[in-house]
C-alpha positions in Angstrom: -168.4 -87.8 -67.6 -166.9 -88.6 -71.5 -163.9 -90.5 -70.2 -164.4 -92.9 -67.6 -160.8 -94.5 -67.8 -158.3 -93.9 -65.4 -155.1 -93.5 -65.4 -152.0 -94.6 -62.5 -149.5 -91.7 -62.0 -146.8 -94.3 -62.7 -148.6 -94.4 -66.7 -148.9 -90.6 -66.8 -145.5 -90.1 -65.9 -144.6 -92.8 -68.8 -146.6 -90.9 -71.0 -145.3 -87.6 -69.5 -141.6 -88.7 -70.3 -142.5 -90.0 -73.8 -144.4 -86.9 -75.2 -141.4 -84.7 -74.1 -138.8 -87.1 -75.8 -141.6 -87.1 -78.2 -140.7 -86.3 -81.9 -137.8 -84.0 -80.2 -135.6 -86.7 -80.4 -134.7 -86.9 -83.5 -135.0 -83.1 -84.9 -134.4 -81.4 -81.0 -130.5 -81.4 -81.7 -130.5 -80.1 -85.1 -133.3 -77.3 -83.8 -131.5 -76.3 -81.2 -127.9 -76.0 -82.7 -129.8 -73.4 -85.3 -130.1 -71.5 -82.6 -127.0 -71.4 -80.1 -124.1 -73.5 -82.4 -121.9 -74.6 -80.4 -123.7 -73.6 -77.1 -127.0 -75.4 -77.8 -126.0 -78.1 -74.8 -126.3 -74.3 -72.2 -129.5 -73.7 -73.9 -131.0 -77.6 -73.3 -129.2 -77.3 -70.0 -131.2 -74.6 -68.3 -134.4 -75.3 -70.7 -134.6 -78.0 -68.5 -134.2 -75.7 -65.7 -136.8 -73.3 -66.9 -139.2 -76.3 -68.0 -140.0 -76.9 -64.5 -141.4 -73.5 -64.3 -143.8 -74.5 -67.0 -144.8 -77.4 -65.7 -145.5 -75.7 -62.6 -148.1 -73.3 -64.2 -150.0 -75.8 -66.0 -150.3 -77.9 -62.5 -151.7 -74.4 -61.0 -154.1 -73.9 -63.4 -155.4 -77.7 -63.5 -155.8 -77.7 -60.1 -158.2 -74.4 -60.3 -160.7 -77.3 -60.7 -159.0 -80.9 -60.2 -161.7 -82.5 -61.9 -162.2 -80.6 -65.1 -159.8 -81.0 -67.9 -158.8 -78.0 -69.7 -161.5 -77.7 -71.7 -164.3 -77.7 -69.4 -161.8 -75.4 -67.1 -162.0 -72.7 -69.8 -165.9 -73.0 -70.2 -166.3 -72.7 -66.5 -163.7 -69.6 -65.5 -164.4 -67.6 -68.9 -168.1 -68.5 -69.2 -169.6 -69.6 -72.3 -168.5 -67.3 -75.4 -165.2 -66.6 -74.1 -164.9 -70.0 -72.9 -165.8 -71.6 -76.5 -163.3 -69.5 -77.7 -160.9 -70.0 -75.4 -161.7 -73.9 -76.1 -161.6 -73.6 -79.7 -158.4 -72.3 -80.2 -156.7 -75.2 -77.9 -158.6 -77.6 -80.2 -157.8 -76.2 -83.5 -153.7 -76.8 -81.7 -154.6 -80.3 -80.8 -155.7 -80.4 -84.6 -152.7 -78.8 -86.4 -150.0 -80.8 -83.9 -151.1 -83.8 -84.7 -151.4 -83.4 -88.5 -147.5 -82.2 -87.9 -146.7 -85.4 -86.1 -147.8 -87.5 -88.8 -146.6 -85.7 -91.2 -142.7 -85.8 -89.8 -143.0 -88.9 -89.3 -144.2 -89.4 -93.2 -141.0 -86.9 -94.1 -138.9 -89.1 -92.3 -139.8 -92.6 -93.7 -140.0 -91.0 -96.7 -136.4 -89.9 -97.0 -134.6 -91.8 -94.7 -136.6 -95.2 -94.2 -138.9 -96.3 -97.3 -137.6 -94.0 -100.5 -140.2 -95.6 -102.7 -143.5 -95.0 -100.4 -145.8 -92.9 -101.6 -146.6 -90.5 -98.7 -150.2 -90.9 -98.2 -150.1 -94.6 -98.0 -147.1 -93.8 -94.8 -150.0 -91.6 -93.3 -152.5 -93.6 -93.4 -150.5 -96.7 -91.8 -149.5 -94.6 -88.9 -152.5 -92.8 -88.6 -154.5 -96.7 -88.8 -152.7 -97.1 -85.7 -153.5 -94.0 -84.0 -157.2 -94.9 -84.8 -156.8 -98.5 -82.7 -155.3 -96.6 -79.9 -157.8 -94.2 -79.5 -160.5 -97.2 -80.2 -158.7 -99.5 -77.2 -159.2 -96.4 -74.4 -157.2 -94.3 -72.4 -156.1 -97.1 -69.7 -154.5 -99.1 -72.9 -152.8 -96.3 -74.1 -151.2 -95.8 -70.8 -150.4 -99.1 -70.0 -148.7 -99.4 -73.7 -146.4 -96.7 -72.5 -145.4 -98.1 -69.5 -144.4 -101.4 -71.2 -141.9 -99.4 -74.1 -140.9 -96.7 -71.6 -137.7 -98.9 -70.7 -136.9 -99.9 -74.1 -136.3 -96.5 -75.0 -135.0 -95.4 -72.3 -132.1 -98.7 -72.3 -131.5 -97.8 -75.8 -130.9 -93.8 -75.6 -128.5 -95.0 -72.9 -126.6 -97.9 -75.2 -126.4 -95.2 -78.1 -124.6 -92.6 -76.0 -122.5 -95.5 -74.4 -122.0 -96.6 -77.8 -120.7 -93.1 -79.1 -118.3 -91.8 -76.0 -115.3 -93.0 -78.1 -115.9 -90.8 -81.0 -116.7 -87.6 -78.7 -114.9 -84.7 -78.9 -114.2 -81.8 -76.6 -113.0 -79.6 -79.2 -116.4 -79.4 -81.0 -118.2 -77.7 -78.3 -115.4 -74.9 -77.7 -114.9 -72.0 -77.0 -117.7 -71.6 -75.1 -119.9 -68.5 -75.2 -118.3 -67.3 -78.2 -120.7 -65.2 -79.7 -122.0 -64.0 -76.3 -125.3 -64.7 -74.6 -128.4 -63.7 -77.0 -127.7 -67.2 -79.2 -127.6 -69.2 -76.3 -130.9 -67.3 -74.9 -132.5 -67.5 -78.3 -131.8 -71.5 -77.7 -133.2 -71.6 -74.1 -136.7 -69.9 -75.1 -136.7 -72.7 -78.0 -136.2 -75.3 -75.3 -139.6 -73.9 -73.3 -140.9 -74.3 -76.3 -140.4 -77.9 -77.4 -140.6 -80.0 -75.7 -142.2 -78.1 -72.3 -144.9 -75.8 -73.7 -146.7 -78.3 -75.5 -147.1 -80.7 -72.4 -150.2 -78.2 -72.0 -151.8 -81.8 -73.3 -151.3 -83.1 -70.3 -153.9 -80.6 -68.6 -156.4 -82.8 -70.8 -155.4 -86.0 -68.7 -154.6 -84.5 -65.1 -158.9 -85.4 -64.2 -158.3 -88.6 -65.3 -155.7 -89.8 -63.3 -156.0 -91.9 -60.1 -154.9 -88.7 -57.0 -151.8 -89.8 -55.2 -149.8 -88.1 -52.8 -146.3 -88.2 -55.3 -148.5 -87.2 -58.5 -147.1 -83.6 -58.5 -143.5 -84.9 -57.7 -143.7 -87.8 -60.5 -145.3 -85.4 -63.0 -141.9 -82.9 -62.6 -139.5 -85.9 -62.5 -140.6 -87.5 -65.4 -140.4 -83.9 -67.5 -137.3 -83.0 -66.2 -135.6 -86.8 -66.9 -137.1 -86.8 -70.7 -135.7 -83.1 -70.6 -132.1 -84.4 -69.8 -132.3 -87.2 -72.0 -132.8 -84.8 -75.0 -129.8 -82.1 -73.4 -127.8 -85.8 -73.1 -128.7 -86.2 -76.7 -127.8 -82.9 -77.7 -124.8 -83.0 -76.4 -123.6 -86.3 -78.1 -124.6 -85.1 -81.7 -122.2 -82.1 -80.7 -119.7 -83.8 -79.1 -119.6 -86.4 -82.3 -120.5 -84.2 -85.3 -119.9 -80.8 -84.5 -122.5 -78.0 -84.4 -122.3 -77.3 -88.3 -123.2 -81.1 -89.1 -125.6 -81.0 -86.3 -127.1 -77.7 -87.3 -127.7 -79.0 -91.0 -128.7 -82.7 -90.9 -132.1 -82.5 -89.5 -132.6 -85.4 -88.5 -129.4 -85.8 -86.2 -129.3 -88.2 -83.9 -130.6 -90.6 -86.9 -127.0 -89.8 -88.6 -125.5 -90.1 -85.6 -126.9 -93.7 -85.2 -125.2 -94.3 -88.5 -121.6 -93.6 -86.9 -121.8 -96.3 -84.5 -119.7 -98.9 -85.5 -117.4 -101.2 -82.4 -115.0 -103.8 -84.0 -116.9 -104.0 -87.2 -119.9 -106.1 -85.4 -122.4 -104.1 -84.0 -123.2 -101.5 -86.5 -126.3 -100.2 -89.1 -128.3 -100.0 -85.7 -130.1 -96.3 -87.1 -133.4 -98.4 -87.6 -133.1 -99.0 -84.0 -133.0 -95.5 -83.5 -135.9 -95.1 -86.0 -137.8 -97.2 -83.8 -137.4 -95.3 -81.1 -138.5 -91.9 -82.6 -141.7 -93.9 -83.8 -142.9 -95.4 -81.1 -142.7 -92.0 -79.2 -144.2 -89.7 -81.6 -146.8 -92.3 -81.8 -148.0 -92.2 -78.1 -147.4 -88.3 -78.6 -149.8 -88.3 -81.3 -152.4 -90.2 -79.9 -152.4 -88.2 -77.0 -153.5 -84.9 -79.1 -155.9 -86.7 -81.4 -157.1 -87.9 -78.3 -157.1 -84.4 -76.7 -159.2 -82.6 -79.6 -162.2 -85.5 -80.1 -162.7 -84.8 -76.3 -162.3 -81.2 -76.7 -164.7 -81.7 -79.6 -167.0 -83.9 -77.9 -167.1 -81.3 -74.3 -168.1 -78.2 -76.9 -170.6 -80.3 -78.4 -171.9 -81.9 -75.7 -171.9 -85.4 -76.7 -172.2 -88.5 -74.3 -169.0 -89.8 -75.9 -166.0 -89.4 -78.2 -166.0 -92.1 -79.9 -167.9 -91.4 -83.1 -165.7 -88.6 -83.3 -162.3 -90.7 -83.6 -162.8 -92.0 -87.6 -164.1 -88.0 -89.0 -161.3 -86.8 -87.3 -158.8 -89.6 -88.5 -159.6 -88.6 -92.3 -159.5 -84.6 -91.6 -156.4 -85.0 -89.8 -154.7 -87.2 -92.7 -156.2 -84.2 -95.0 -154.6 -81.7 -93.0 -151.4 -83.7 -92.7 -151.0 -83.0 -96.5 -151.8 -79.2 -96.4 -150.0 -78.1 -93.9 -147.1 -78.3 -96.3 -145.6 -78.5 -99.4 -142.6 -80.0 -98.8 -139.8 -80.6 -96.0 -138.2 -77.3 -96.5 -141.5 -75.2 -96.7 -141.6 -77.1 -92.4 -138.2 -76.1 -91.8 -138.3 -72.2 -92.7 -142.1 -71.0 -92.4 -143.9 -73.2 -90.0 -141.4 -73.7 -86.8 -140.3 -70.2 -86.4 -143.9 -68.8 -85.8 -144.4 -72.3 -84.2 -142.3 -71.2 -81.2 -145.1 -67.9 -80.4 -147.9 -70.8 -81.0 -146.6 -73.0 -78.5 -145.6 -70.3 -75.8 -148.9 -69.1 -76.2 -150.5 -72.5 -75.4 -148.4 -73.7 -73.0 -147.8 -70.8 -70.6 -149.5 -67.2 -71.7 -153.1 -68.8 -71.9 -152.6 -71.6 -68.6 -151.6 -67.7 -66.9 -154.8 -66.2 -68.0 -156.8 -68.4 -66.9 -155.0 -68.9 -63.3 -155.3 -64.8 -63.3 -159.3 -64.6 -64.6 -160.3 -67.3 -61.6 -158.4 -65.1 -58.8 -159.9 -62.2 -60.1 -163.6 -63.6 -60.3 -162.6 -65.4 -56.8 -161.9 -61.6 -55.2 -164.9 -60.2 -56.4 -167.1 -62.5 -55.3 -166.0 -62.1 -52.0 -166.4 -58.6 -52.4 
């Protein structure tokens, strides 16, 4: 086996919980209202609801064959040249989302943290640490997330606590104004990020240590990160409106900026910044993780090590070309994002559950 680490459920929940917060927490609010206005909290509020349903498929399907990961799942229900194919496409994702990852969070120190940085030199500081993550093993990884899941999780709390005073009622009325297709078009955005990319997590489910509750934790921890980012949501509303929300893409950043209680504690945003960092990070490392073992299955290496430094530079290359500029994100890439993700997270995990139960009735046949 290429990864003999092992994971408790108690870090793959934490890691669960942090790669749905994941880089959603900062741009979820502004994506969302762009989508439903002022009824973007009903969309995140039954996203939640339908994200269980997700997660529910992609357990299914990993527990086809507990102890493959999706990779070698795909090579052993499809057979070889459908199952390379089948593998290659979910590594070429692993490949694209994290260049994305790094390259938000380049876009966002760039324009809100460090003006004067060049951009590659912000990519290749995060991406250095991706490298010593990857290089330190699964088990690190996962212990690193439990250790920061309750700083972020105390600090999402003290922001919202923070901001009740400045909330507003008005801002998210009338409801249903405009009827139900916004609010639906919001809802299938919700599936989408943060729910159909946990598909990642059918990379990790062989490596974690089988407990009774590791079905149970695995849903609780989606659903919590899910609420968190519908509690979110609903602040930035709440505070700024949906037509601020909608337009500062980076929201709950600005609405960091509005705390301010008796002219003391104020200017906490790089708190916030922190927060967005350190989850994209694990996020990131996660996928880069995901596609040198996907890499390293289809090639039939002993290990994925060697892999981790070629696919550090391609993936700082990529990072670059995957676009021009912040706005060239905004309007091309996410909208055909949403079919990529859907497709990933819950058409493909179905075609495989449906290929295995055919193949299973014939052979008994």
């Amino acid at each position: 086996m290429i990864e003999k680490g092992r994971l408790t459920v108690r870090q793959l929940a934490s890691l669960m919980f942090l790669c749905t917060i994941g880089e959603q927490i900062l741009v979820f609010p502004s994506m969302i209202t762009s989508f439903a206005q002022q009824d973007a909290w009903l969309s995140a509020l039954f996203g939640v609801a339908g994200g269980w349903g997700v997660l529910s498929i992609m357990l299914i399907a990993y527990k086809l064959h507990p102890r493959l990961n999706l990779i070698q799942n795909a090579l052993r229900i499809l057979g070889p040249w459908f199952g390379t194919l089948f593998s290659s496409f979910y590594i070429f994702y692993f490949l694209i989302s994290t260049s994305t990852f790094i390259r938000e969070i380049g876009d966002f120190m760039a324009t809100q943290i460090l003006p004067e940085s060049p951009l590659m030199l912000l990519h290749l500081a995060f991406m250095c640490a991706l490298v010593w993550g990857l290089l330190s093993g699964l088990e690190s990884i996962g212990r690193s997330a439990e250790v920061f899941l309750p700083l972020i999780v105390l600090f999402l709390l003290i922001l919202t606590v923070c901001l009740l005073p400045h909330a507003h009622l008005t801002n998210i009325r009338p409801v249903l104004a405009q009827g139900f297709l916004d609010p639906l078009k919001g809802f299938v955005a919700v599936l989408t990020y943060p729910y159909c990319e946990l598909c990642i997590f059918m990379m990790l489910f062989p490596y974690t240590k089988k407990e009774p509750h590791l079905e149970k934790d695995i849903l609780l921890s989606g659903m919590i990160g899910g609420l968190l980012l519908t509690l979110t949501l609903s602040m930035c509303l709440l505070v700024m409106g949906p037509w601020m929300t909608q337009h500062h893409w980076f929201a709950s950043f600005t609405l960091s900026q509005k705390i301010n209680i008796g002219n003391f504690l104020q200017r906490i945003e790089a708190f916030m910044a922190s927060v967005w960092i350190i989850a994209v990070f694990f996020k990131a490392a996660l996928f880069f993780y995901s596609f040198v073992l996907g890499v390293a299955h289809l090639c039939r290496l002993s290990s994925y090590r060697p892999l981790i430094l070629p696919g550090a530079m391609l993936i700082i290359a990529m990072s670059i070309l995957i676009s021009p500029d912040e706005n060239f994100y905004l309007k091309i890439v996410i909208p055909y994002w949403i079919d990529w993700d859907l497709t990933c997270g819950i058409a493909l995990p179905l075609l495989l559950i449906l290929v295995h139960h055919m193949k299973s009735r014939f052979q008994k046949i």
